[in-house]
C-alpha angles and dihedrals in degrees: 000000000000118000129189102200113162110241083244091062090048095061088074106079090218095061096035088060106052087053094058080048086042095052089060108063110096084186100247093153085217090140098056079070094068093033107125092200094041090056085050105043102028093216120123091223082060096062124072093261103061090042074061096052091047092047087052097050095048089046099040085048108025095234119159115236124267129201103270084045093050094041085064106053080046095055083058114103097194089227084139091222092145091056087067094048104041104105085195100054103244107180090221087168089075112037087055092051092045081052089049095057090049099049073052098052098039110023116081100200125207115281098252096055090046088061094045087052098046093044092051093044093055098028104051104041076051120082108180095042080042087066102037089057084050106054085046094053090057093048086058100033104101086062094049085102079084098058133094113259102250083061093045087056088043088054097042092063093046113097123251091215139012125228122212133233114260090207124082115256096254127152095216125040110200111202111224094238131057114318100243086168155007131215150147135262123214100203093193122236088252102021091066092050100036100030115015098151076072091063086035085053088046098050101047098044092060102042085040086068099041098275116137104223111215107197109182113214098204098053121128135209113302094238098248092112101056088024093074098025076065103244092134101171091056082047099060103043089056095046097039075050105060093037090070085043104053086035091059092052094047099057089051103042099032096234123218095199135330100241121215125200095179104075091202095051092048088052085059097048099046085062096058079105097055097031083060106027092120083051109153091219118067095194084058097038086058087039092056094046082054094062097043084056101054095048113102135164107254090234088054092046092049088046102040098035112025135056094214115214112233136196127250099264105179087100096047127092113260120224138197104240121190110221115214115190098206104223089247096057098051107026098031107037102021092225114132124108086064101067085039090054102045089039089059084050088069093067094243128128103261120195137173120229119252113260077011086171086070119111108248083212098250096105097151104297106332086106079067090041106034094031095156089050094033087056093051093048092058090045097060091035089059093044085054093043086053093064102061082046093207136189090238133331117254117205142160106232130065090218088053082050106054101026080058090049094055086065104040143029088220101123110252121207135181112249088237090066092057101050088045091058089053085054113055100279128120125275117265120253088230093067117061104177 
């Protein structure tokens, strides 16, 4: 693609670096075939290629954003699908992130946007806060017929009740054994007040096989959340404060690897290089690579790094298990033949979900946002999911897990459970029989 950037314009990285992306792009349109939202929508601004078009032509002009310009970021899951499918490399991730900060920095949205935005941002990277609002939500729910829509889809994915960990609040999990390892464990801001038996599974299948477990109490979210809502600046003070964190971590424990059950939370964090790589500071900068390094999927650490030990299998029921690859996982994070490997170890049917490369909807917080094209997107996921007609549906994000579970009464597990139960662990609650 030609661009036509001042020299002047060029002297800011940012924008230095979404022309050389830019320049990539030969205009296929190869990746409007795996658009979710294109498939849905039908409109070119609504694929990947014409948000590239509107962010050129911001950047290329400085031109604030406008509303038709800004409808159509929002319409972008960031399920990366496009990444998979461009045969010329355009780093799409982050020209829509760089779009996002400017639709940030330029677009005044409508009030009541701003306060969705804002509420989501400060309520969901909070736990605690997370819980209270909703504890609140179910005191009030029998009178949510009241509401305004986009309210009544906010309340119907907040949970009625709240289970508890089994496991002792401890900041470091000793396996019984040798210790062969040493890592640390991301808990995710929802997953460990929505799902905390994921983090539990999590826990006991690596000291199970000789693997100290580091949880850092005073971690924050990870960024994900007000990274790609655009709110750079909130962004960049959580994640500048876990790398020294983890960093920190790291030089006195001598880490093996910073494990992440939350797909979309490790895809964040195996771009702190990137996100700081015009750091001012060089010492932060390497500290930040080094980060980025030492995240792994848990899936791809188990596979990669651990010959898990599992179970004789031949007397146990086998069951037919859906595998759903959340976008995050293997788009973003290109991480996707591992859990399909050590799933097929537990002697299960394993099958993959047909167009398994297509969004669930879920995608962060874009099924609060986007509720009409989230919903469509499920649709056609469980319609895809009943034709396998499995047992239970097996999945590596917690997102994936709960957005699956609003459209079907199919049992949905993390992948992290099952492989815990193969392995000596206990059976999951989700799965009576």
């Amino acid at each position: 693609m030609q661009t036509n950037f001042k020299k002047n314009q060029l002297e800011n990285p940012e924008i230095n670096t979404s022309e050389k992306i830019l320049r990539k792009c030969v205009h296929c349109g190869m990746c409007n075939a795996t658009c979710p939202t294109f498939q849905i929508l039908g409109d070119e601004l609504s694929g990947p290629r014409g948000r590239i078009y509107l962010i050129k032509d911001m950047l290329e002009n400085n031109k604030p954003a406008n509303a038709k310009i800004t409808k159509h970021i929002d319409q972008c899951l960031s399920c990366y699908a496009c990444l998979t499918t461009c045969p010329a490399g355009v780093d799409y991730l982050h020209l829509i992130d760089h779009g996002r900060n400017h639709i940030e920095r330029t677009y005044k949205r409508p009030i009541f946007q701003r306060l969705l935005r804002n509420i989501l941002a400060i309520v969901l990277p909070n736990p605690a806060l997370f819980k209270l609002i909703g504890v609140v939500t179910n005191i009030f729910r029998p009178l949510m017929f009241l509401a305004p829509s986009n309210i009544k889809n906010m309340v119907k994915f907040m949970p009625k009740e709240f289970p508890k960990s089994k496991l002792p609040n401890n900041p470091v999990f000793k396996p019984k054994s040798k210790v062969v390892s040493k890592v640390a464990l991301l808990t995710g801001c929802v997953q460990k007040v929505i799902s905390p038996e994921i983090n539990d599974s999590s826990i006991n299948i690596l000291t199970r096989h000789g693997i100290e477990v580091h949880i850092l109490k005073d971690i924050k979210c990870c960024g994900s959340l007000t990274h790609h809502m655009g709110k750079e600046a909130s962004a960049h003070k959580l994640i500048e404060f876990n790398i020294k964190k983890w960093h920190d971590l790291y030089e006195k424990e001598n880490l093996d690897a910073i494990l992440v059950n939350t797909s979309g939370c490790g895809t964040t964090l195996k771009d702190y290089g990137f996100i700081f790589r015009n750091h001012p500071d060089p010492k932060f900068r390497k500290k930040a690579k080094m980060i980025s390094k030492l995240t792994k999927d848990i899936t791809e650490y188990l596979d990669e790094s651990i010959k898990l030990d599992f179970i004789e299998t031949s007397k146990k029921k086998t069951y037919r298990v859906a595998y759903h690859s959340a976008c995050s996982m293997q788009h973003g994070q290109k991480v996707h033949d591992q859990p399909v490997k050590l799933l097929n170890k537990t002697g299960n049917y394993i099958y993959e979900i047909p167009d398994g490369h297509i969004c669930c909807g879920s995608a962060g917080t874009y099924n609060l946002m986007q509720p009409e094209i989230a919903e469509e997107l499920l649709k056609r996921k469980v319609n895809n999911i009943q034709k396998i007609n499995p047992d239970f549906v097996a999945t590596g994000n917690v997102g994936c897990i709960k957005q699956i579970s609003m459209g079907t009464k199919i049992p949905i597990l993390h992948t992290i459970e099952l492989l815990d139960w193969y392995t000596g662990g206990k059976k999951p609650d989700s799965i009576k029989s």
